[in-house]
C-alpha positions as a Python dict, from the first residue, in 0.01 Angstrom:
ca = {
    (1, 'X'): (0, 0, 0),
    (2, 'X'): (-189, -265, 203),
    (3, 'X'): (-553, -147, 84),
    (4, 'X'): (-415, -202, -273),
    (5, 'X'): (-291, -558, -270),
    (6, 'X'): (-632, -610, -71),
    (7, 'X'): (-822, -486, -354),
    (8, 'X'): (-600, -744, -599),
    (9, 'X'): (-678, -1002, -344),
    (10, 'X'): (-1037, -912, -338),
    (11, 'X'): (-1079, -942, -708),
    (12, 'X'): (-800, -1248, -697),
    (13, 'X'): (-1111, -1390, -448),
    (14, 'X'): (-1392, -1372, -701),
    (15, 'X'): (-1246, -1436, -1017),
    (16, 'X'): (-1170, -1774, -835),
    (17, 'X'): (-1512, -1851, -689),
    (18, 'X'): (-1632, -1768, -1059),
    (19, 'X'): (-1409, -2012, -1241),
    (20, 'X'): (-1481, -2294, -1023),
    (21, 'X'): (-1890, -2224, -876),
    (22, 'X'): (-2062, -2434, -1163),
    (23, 'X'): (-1807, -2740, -983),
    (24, 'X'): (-2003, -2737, -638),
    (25, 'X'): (-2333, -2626, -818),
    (26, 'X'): (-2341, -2941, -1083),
    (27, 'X'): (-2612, -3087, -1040),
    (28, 'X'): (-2840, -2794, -966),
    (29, 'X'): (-2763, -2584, -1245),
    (30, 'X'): (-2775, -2920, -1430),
    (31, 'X'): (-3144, -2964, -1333),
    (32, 'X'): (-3219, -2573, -1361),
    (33, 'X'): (-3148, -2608, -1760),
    (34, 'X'): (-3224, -2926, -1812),
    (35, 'X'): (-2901, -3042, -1941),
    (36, 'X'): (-2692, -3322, -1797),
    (37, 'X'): (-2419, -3273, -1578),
    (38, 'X'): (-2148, -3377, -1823),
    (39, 'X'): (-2245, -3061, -1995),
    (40, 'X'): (-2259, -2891, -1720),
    (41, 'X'): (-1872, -2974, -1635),
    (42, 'X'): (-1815, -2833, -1977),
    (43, 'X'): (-1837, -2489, -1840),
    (44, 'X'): (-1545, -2562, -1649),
    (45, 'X'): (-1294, -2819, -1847),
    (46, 'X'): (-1407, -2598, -2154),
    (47, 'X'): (-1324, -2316, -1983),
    (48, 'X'): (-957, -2407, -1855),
    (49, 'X'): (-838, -2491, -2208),
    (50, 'X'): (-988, -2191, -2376),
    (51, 'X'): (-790, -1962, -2136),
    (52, 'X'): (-497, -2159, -2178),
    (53, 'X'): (-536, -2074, -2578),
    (54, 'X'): (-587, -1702, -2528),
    (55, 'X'): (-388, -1536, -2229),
    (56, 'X'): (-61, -1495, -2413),
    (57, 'X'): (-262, -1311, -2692),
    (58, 'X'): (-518, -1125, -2486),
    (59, 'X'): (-204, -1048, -2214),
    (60, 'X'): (-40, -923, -2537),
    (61, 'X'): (-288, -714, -2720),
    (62, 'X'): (-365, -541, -2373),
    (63, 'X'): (-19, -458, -2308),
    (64, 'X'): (-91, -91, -2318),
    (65, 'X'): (-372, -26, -2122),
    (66, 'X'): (-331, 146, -1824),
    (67, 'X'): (-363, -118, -1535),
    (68, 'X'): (-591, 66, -1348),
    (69, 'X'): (-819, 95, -1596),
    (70, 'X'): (-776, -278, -1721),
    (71, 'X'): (-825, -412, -1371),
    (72, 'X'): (-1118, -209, -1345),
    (73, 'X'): (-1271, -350, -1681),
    (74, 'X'): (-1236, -694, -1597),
    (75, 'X'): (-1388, -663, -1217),
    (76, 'X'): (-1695, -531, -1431),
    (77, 'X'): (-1664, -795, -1651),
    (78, 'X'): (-1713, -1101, -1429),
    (79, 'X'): (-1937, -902, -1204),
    (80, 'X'): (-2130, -859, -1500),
    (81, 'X'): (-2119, -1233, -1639),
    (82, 'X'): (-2175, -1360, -1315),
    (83, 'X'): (-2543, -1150, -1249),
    (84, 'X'): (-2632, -1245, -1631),
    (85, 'X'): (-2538, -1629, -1551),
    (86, 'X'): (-2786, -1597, -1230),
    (87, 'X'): (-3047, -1518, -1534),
    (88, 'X'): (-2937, -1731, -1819),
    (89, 'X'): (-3253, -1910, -1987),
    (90, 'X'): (-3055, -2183, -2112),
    (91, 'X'): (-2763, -2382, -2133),
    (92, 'X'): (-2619, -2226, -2454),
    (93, 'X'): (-2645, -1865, -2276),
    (94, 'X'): (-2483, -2016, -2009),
    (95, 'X'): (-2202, -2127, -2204),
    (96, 'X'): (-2130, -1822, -2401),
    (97, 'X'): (-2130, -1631, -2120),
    (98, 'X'): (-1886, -1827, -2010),
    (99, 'X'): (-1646, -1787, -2278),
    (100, 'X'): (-1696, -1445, -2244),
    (101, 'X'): (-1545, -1449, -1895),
    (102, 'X'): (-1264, -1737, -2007),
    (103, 'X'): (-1123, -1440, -2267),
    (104, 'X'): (-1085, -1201, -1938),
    (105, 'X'): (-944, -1474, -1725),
    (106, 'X'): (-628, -1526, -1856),
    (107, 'X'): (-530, -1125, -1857),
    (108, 'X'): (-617, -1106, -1502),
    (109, 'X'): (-437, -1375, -1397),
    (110, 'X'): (-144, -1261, -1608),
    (111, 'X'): (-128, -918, -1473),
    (112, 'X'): (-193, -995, -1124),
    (113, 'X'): (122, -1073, -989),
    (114, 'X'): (299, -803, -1188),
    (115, 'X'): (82, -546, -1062),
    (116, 'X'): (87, -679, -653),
    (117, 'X'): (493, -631, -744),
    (118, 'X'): (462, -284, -840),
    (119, 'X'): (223, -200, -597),
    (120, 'X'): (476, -312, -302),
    (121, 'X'): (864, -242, -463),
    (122, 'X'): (984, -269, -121),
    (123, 'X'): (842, -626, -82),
    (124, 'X'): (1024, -952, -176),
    (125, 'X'): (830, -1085, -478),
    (126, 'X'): (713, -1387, -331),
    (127, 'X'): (589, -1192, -4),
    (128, 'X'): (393, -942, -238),
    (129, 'X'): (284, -1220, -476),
    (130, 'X'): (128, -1412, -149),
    (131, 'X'): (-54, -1117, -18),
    (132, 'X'): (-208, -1083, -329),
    (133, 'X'): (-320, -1459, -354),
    (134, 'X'): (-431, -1457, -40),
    (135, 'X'): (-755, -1415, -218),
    (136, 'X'): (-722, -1759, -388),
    (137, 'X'): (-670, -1924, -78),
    (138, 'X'): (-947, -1776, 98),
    (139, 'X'): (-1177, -1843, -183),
    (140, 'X'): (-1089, -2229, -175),
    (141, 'X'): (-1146, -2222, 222),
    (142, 'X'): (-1459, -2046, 250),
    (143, 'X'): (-1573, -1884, -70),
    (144, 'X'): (-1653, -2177, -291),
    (145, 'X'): (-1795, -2353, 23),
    (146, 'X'): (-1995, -2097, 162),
    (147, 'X'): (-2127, -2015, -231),
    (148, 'X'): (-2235, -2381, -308),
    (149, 'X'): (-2378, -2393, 44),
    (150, 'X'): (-2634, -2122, -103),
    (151, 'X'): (-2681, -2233, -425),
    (152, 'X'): (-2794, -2556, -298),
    (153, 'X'): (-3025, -2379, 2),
    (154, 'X'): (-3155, -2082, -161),
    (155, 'X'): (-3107, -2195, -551),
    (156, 'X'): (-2779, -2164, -788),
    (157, 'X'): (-2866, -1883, -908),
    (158, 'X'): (-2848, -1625, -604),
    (159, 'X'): (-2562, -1785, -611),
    (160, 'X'): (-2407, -1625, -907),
    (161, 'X'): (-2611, -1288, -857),
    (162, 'X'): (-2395, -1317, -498),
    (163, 'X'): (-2082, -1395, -709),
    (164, 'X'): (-2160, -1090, -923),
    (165, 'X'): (-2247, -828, -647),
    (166, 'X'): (-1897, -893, -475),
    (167, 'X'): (-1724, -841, -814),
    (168, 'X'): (-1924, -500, -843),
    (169, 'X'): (-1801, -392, -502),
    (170, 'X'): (-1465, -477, -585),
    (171, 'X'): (-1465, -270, -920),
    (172, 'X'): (-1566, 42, -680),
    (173, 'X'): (-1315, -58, -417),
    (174, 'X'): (-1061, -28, -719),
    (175, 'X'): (-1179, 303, -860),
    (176, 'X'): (-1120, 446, -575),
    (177, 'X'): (-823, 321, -420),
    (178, 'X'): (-595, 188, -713),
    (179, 'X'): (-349, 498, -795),
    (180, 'X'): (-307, 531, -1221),
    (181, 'X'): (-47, 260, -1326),
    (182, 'X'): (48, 350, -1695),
    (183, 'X'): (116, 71, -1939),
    (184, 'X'): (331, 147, -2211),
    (185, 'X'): (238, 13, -2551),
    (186, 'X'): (517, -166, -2737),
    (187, 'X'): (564, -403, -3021),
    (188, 'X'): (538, -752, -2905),
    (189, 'X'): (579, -1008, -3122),
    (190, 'X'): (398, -1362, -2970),
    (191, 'X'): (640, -1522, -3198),
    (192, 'X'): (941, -1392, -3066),
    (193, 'X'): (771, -1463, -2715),
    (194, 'X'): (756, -1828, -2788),
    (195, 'X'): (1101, -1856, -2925),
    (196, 'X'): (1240, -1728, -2560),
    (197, 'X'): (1350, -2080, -2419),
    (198, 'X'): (1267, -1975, -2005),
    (199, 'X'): (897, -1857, -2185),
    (200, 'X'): (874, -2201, -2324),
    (201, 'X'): (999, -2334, -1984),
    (202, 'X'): (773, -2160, -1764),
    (203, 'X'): (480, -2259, -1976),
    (204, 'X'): (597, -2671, -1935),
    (205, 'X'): (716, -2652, -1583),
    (206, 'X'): (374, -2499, -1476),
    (207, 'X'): (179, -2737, -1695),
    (208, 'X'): (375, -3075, -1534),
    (209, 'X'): (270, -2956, -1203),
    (210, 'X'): (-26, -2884, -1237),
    (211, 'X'): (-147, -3184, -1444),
    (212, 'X'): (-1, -3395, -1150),
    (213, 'X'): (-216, -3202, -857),
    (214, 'X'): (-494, -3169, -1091),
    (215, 'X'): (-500, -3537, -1219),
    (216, 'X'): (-611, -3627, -850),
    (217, 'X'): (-741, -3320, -688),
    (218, 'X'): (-1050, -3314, -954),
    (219, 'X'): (-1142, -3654, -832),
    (220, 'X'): (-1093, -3591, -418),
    (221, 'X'): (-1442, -3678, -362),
    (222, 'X'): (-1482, -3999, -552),
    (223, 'X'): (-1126, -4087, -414),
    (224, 'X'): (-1205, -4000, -68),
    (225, 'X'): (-1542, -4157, -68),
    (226, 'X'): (-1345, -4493, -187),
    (227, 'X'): (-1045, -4533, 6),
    (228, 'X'): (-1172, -4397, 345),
    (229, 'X'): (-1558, -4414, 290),
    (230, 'X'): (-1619, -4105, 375),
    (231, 'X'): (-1986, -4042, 432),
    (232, 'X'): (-2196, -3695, 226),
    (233, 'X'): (-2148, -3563, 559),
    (234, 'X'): (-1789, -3576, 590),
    (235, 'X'): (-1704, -3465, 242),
    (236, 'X'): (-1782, -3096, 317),
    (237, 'X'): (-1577, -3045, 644),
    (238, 'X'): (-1278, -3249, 473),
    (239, 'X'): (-1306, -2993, 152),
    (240, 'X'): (-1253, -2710, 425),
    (241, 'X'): (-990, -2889, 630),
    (242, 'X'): (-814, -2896, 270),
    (243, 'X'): (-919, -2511, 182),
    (244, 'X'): (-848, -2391, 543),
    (245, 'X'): (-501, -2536, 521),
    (246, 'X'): (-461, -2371, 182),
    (247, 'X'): (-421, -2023, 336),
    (248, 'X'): (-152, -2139, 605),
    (249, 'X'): (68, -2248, 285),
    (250, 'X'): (19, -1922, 115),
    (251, 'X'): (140, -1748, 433),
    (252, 'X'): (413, -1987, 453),
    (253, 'X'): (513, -1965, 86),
    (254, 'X'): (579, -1592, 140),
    (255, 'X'): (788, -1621, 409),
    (256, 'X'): (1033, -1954, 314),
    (257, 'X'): (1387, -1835, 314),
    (258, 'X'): (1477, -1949, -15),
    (259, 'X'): (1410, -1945, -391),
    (260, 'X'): (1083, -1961, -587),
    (261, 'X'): (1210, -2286, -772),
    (262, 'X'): (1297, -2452, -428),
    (263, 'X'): (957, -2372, -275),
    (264, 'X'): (807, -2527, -644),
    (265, 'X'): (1037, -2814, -524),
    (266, 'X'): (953, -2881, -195),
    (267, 'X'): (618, -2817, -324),
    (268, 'X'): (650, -3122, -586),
    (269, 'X'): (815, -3344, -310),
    (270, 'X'): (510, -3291, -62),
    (271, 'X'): (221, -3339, -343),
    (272, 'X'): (418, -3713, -401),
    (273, 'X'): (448, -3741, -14),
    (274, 'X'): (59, -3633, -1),
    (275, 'X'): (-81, -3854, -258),
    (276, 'X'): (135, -4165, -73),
    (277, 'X'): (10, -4094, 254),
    (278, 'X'): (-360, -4108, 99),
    (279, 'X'): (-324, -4412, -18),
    (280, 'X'): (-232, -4531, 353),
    (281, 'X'): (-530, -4348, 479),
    (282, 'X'): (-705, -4677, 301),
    (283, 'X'): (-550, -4859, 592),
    (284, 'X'): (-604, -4617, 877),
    (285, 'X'): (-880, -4360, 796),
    (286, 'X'): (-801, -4095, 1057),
    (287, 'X'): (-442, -4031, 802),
    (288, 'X'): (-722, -3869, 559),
    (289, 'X'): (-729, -3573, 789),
    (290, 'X'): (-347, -3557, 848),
    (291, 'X'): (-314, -3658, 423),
    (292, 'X'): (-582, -3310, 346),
    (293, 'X'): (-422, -3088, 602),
    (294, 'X'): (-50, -3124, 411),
    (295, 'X'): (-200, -3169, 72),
    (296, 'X'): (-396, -2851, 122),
    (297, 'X'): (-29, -2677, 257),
    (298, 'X'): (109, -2805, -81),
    (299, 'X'): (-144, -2724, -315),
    (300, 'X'): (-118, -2337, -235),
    (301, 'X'): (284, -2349, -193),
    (302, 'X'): (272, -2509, -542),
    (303, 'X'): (98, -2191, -722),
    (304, 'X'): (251, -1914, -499),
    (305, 'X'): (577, -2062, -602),
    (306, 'X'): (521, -2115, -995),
    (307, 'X'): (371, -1803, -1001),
    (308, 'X'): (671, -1632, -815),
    (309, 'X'): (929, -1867, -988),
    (310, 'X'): (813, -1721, -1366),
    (311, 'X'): (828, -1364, -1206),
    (312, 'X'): (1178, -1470, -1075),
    (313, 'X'): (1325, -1618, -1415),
    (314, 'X'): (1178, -1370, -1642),
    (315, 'X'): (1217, -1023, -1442),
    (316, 'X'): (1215, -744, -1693),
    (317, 'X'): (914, -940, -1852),
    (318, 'X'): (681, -958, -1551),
    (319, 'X'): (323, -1008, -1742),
    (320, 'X'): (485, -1204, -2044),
    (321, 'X'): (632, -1486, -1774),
    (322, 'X'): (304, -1464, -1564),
    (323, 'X'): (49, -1501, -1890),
    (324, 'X'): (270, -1836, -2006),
    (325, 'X'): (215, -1888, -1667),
    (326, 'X'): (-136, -1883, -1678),
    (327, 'X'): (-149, -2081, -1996),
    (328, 'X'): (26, -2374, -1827),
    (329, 'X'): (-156, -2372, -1522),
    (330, 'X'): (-498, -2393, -1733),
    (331, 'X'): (-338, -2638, -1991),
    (332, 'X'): (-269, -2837, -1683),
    (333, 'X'): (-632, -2825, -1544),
    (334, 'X'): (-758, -2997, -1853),
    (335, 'X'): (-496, -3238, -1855),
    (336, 'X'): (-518, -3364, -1514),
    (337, 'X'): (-878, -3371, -1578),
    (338, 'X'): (-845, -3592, -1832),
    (339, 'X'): (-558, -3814, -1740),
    (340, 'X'): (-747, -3873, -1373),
    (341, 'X'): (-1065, -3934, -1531),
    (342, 'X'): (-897, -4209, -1821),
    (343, 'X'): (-700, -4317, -1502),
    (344, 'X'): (-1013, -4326, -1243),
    (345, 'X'): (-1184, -4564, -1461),
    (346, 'X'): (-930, -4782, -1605),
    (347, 'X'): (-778, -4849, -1294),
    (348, 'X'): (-953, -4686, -1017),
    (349, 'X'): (-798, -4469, -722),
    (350, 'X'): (-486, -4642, -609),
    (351, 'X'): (-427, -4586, -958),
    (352, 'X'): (-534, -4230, -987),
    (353, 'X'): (-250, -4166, -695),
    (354, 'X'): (66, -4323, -862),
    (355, 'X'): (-81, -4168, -1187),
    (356, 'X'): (-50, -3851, -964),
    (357, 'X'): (284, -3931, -800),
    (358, 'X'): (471, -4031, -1136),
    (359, 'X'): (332, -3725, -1312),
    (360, 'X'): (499, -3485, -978),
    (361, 'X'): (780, -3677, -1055),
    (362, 'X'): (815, -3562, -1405),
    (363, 'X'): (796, -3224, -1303),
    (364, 'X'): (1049, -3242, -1051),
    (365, 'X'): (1298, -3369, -1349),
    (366, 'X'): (1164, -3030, -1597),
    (367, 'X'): (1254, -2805, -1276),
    (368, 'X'): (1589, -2932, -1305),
    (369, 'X'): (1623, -2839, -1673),
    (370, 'X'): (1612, -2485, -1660),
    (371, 'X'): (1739, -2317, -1970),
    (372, 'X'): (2093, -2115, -1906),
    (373, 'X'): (1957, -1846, -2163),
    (374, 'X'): (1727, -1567, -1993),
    (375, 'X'): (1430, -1380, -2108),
    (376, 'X'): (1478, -1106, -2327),
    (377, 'X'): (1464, -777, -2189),
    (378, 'X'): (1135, -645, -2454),
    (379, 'X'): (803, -721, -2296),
}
C-alpha cells in the first residue's frame, strides 16, 4: 500500500517542479529565447488560468479511464513535455508545449487525492491525502531549489531534460506497481455539476484562500528583500527555511485531530497571523526566520486541508469535488498574482500584506457559509 501512495507522491513531486521551474529559471530561459521575462512568466500565470478553465471538463471527459492507465498517460505526458521543453527552439514552442501540459494538469490533480483514498481505505482521508502530497511538499523544499540551482550552473535546459527523466522513471515505477483501478464511465453532465451548491462552494472557498496566500507568496522575494533587506545570498536559504517547513505542516495536517474545514481554518488564521508578523520583521529582522518557518507550516496545512475538506463535503463524488478543487486553487494563483502585483506597485509591501490579510479574512467568512444541501450522489 505504501509503495503506491509513494508512486502518487513521486509523480505529485514532478508535476509540481514542472508547473513552477520556468519561476526560478526566469531569466535564463528568458535570455536562452530571447524573449523578455514578462513573457517568460506567461508560461506560468498563463498556465494557472488555463487549468483552472479545463479540469472540470478534462476530469469529466476522462471519467472512464481506468486510473492506472490514466496516471500512467499523464507521467508520460509531462515527462515527455518536459525533455521537448529542454529542446524548444523558441519561445512559441515553449509555450505550446506548455499548454499541452496545462490540459493534463488539472486531471492529475483532480484524481490524485481520490486515487491515494482508494489506494489506503483503511486510512483517514486526510492521513492518506498527506502521504500522497508529501510529494508537493518535498518538491517546494528541495525540488524546485535543487532544479533552479542546475539550471542556473549547468544551463535551464538540463534542467527540464532532469525534470523529464524523473517523470519517465515514475511512469515505470507506476506500471509496475499500481494494481488496475477500473473507472466506470457514466453520464456526467458539467451542468448539473455546477448547479450542486457544495461544487460551487468548494470551487469559491479554495479560490479565497488561495488568492490571499498567493497575492503575497508570488512576491516573497521582492517583499523580503524590502522589509528585511535581505541580501541574493539570503534569499535562497530563506526559500528553503519556507519549503523545509512545508513538509512538517503536511505531516502535521494528517495527523490534527479534527475536521478538514477546521484545519482550512486554523490554516486561514495562521496565514493572517504570518503575513502580520512579517510586517514586524521590518522592525526586527531575525522575526523573518520565525515569520517563514510558520508561514511555510501554513501554506502546506492550507492545501492538505482544502484538498481533504472537498473530499470530506462531497464523498460519493471524490474526483468531481477534487477537479473544482483544482479549478479554484489555479483560479486563485492568477488572482493573487494579479491582485499582489496591482497591490505591490500601487502601494508597495506593507500594502501587499493587509491586501493579503483582508483577502484570508474573506475566506474565513465563505468557510462559514457552507451550503446545508450535499453533493449529489452521481459522479
Amino acid at each position: 500500500m505504501m509503495a503506491r501512495i509513494l508512486v502518487l507522491s513521486f509523480g505529485a513531486f514532478v508535476w509540481q517542479v514542472t508547473e513552477i521551474l520556468p519561476i526560478g529559471l526566469l531569466t535564463d530561459i528568458a535570455h536562452g529565447l530571447n524573449v523578455s521575462e514578462a513573457q517568460v512568466g506567461l508560461l506560468v500565470t498563463g498556465y494557472a488560468w488555463l487549468v483552472a478553465l479545463t479540469a472540470i471538463p478534462l476530469t469529466i471527459l476522462t471519467s472512464g479511464i481506468d486510473r492506472r492507465f490514466l496516471v500512467a498517460l499523464l507521467l508520460a505526458l509531462v515527462g515527455a513535455v518536459n525533455l521537448l521543453s529542454a529542446m524548444a527552439p523558441n519561445y512559441a514552442v515553449m509555450a505550446l508545449l506548455r499548454v499541452v501540459l496545462a490540459l493534463g494538469h488539472g486531471i492529475f490533480w483532480s484524481i490524485i487525492s481520490g486515487l491515494a483514498v482508494r489506494l489506503a481505505p483503511e486510512l483517514p482521508i486526510a492521513r492518506a491525502t498527506a502521504l500522497a502530497f508529501t510529494g508537493v511538499a518535498v518538491a517546494f523544499a528541495g525540488g524546485i531549489p535543487l532544479a533552479s540551482a542546475i539550471g542556473h550552473w549547468v544551463g535551464w535546459r538540463a534542467a527540464f531534460s532532469l525534470s523529464g527523466a524523473l517523470g519517465v522513471a515514475v511512469l515505470a515505477a507506476a506500471l509496475v506497481l499500481l494494481p488496475p483501478l477500473p473507472s466506470a464511465r457514466r453520464h456526467i453532465d458539467i451542468r448539473h455539476l455546477i448547479r450542486q451548491p457544495t461544487l460551487r462552494y468548494i470551487a469559491l472557498l479554495t479560490a479565497c484562500a488561495v488568492t490571499a496566500h498567493f497575492a503575497a507568496y508570488t512576491y516573497v522575494v521582492p517583499l523580503l528583500q524590502s522589509l528585511v533587506s535581505a541580501t541574493s545570498a539570503q534569499i535562497p536559504l530563506m526559500l528553503l527555511v519556507f519549503g523545509g517547513a512545508g513538509i512538517l505542516g503536511n505531516w502535521l495536517g494528517g495527523r490534527l485531530p479534527f475536521s478538514a474545514g477546521r484545519s482550512v481554518g486554523l490554516a486561514l488564521v495562521g496565514l493572517v497571523a504570518s503575513l502580520g508578523l512579517l510586517m514586524l520583521s521590518s522592525q526586527l529582522h531575525a522575526l523573518a526566520w520565525v515569520d517563514l518557518t510558520l508561514w511555510g507550516v501554513i501554506a502546506a496545512l492550507m492545501n492538505l486541508g482544502l484538498q481533504s475538506y472537498a473530499l470530506e463535503l462531497a464523498p460519493s463524488q471524490h474526483e468531481a469535488a477534487s477537479s473544482f478543487c483544482v479549478t479554484g486553487f489555479n483560479a486563485g494563483i492568477g488572482t493573487g498574482a494579479l491582485v499582489g502585483g496591482l497591490t505591490l506597485s500601487s502601494g508597495g509591501a506593507f500594502a501587499v500584506l493587509a491586501c493579503g490579510g483582508m483577502l484570508a479574512c474573506v475566506a474565513l467568512v465563505v468557510l462559514q457559509r457552507k451550503p446545508l444541501q450535499k453533493a449529489a450522489t452521481s459522479s
